[in-house]
Residue, then its C-alpha position, 0 to 999 in steps of 0.5 A: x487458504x494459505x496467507x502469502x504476507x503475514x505482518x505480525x506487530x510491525x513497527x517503524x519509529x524514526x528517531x528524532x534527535x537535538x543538537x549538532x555536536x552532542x546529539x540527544x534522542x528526543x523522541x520518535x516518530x511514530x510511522x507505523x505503531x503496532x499493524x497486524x495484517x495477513x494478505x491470502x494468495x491471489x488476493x487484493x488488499x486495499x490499505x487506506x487512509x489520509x496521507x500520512x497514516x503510515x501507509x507507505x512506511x509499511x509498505x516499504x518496511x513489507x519489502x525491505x527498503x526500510x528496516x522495521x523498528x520491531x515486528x515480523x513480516x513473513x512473506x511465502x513462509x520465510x520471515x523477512x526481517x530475520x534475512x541478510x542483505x544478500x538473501x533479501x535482494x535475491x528474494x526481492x524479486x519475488x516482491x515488487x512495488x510500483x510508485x506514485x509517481x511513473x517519471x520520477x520512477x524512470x530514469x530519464x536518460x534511459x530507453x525504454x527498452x533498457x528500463x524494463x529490462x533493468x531488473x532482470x539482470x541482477x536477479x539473472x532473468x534470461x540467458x542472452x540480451x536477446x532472450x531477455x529482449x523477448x521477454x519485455x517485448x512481451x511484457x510490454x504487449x501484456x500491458x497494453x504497449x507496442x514493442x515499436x516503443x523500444x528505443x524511446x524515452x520516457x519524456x516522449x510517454x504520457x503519464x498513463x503509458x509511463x506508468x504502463x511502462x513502470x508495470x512492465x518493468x516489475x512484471x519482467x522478474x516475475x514477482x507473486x507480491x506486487x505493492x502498488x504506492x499509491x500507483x494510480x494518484x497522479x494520474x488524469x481520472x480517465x486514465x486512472x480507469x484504464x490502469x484499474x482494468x490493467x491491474x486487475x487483469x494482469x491480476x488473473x493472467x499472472x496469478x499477482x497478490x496485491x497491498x494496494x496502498x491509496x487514499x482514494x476509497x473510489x479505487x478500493x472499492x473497485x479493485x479490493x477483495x479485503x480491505x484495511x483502514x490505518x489512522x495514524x500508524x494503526x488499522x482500525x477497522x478490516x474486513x471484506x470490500x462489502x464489510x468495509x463499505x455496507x456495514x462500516x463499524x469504526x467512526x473514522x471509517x465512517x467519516x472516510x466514506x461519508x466525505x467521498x464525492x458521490x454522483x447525486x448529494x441529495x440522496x447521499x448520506x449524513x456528512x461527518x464533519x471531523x474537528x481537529x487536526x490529525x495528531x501528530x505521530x511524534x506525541x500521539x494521545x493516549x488511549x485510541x488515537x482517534x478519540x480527540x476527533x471522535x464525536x463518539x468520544x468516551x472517558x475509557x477512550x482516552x485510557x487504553x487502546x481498545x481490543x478488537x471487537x469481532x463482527x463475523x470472521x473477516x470483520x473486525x475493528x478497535x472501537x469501545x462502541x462495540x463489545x468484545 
């Protein structure tokens, strides 16, 4: 099958600059460092790791948002970074993205029927008020809202039914990408599950690929088909659901899931206790990033950033552990 997104060497660096009058670059902060990933038509990939790994940044440097420092993001064959201003809006709604937080993302003085149909204008979605006007009836039945809801504000929607609303809105332009930013974390657990269901079915009823970004293993584990771990602006460790979870190569991960609650302690696996802080992205150590926390910590790691080592064709993590 035929990858929909394929990011090759992305990077996003922030410079950081000294002084009020003569400002001198200092350095960089180094959100995302050199990430490679490929999400396949029709697929969910889940992007994990500890706040502040970058996970957002690619996501948002995926859509344009922000421009990468360097790298390639080829979405459904046209390269993305090559585009101008005017061709990327038109392609963007082809590409869409759902936030953490489902208030601040709607405008508060808008109805709703108003902000789901928000975006179809610029991208010329509908010939008349009306017609659009049936479309986000529809879309809001799709995501589990009653078309009665039309002439409310957001104020007067719990925080599940907010996000519900958000869904709808991006669904409207019809888009084959969605980037879901941490899309479920804000929300009550119970009502999590609800909008996990939604998501996968809207999955299978208008053929979506998702870059699900979360720091919740819980919710990978659930909704993902591959799975990507980022420490630090890098992926470490990639693989299947099963690869990931059952045969979990990279120390990070490891530690990732053996720190996930689970329902019986007593029958759950060794705990990894990390020492350390995070490094921060403005002086990242040298060699593997992971090495300062790393019990498996060996001298060649803190030289050079290790290759990836191969375990089966989805497979794969940058660990020394492992031969090439």
């Amino acid at each position: 099958m035929t990858a929909l997104l394929e990011i090759s060497n992305l990077k996003k660096y922030f410079p950081i600059y000294r002084g009020i009058l003569f400002r001198r670059h200092i350095g960089d902060v180094r959100a995302v460092d050199g990430v490679s990933l490929n999400i396949t038509e029709g697929e969910t990939l889940g992007l994990v790791g500890e706040s502040g790994c970058g996970k957002s940044t690619l996501g948002r440097c995926v859509l344009g948002l922000i421009p990468p420092t360097d790298g390639k993001v080829i979405f459904d064959g046209i390269e993305l970074t090559s585009l101008d201003k005017k061709s990327l809006r038109e392609l963007r709604c082809r590409m869409q993205i759902v936030f953490q937080d489902p208030f601040s993302s709607l405008n508060p003085r808008m109805m709703v029927g108003d902000i789901i149909q928000e975006a179809m204008l610029p991208h010329r979605i509908g010939s008349n008020h009306d017609e659009r006007m049936a479309i986000v009836r529809n879309t809001m039945e799709a995501v589990g809202l009653s078309s009665d809801m039309l002439n409310r504000y957001p104020h007067e929607f719990s925080g599940g039914q907010r996000q519900r609303i958000a869904i709808a809105r991006v669904l409207t332009v019809q888009p084959k990408l969605l980037i879901c930013d941490e899309a479920t974390s804000a929300l009550d657990v119970s009502i999590q599950a609800q909008i996990l269901n939604l998501f996968d079915e809207l999955k299978r009823r208008y053929s979506l690929t998702y870059l699900f970004i979360t720091h919740n293993l819980s919710v990978v584990e659930y909704l993902s088909d591959m799975v990507a771990v980022m420490y630090l602006g890098r992926i470490v460790e990639r693989g299947t659901t099963a690869d990931v979870f059952d045969r979990t190569k990279h120390p990070y991960t490891q530690a990732l899931l053996s720190a996930a609650p689970v329902i019986n302690p007593a029958t759950g696996a060794h705990k990894i206790h990390l020492t350390g802080d995070v490094p921060s992205p403005i002086s990242p150590p040298s060699g593997c990033h992971f090495h300062p926390r790393c019990p498996y910590k060996m001298p060649q790691c803190e030289i050079i950033f290790p290759a990836q080592s191969h375990f089966s064709q989805t497979h794969s993590c940058t660990c020394y552990l492992y031969p090439r």
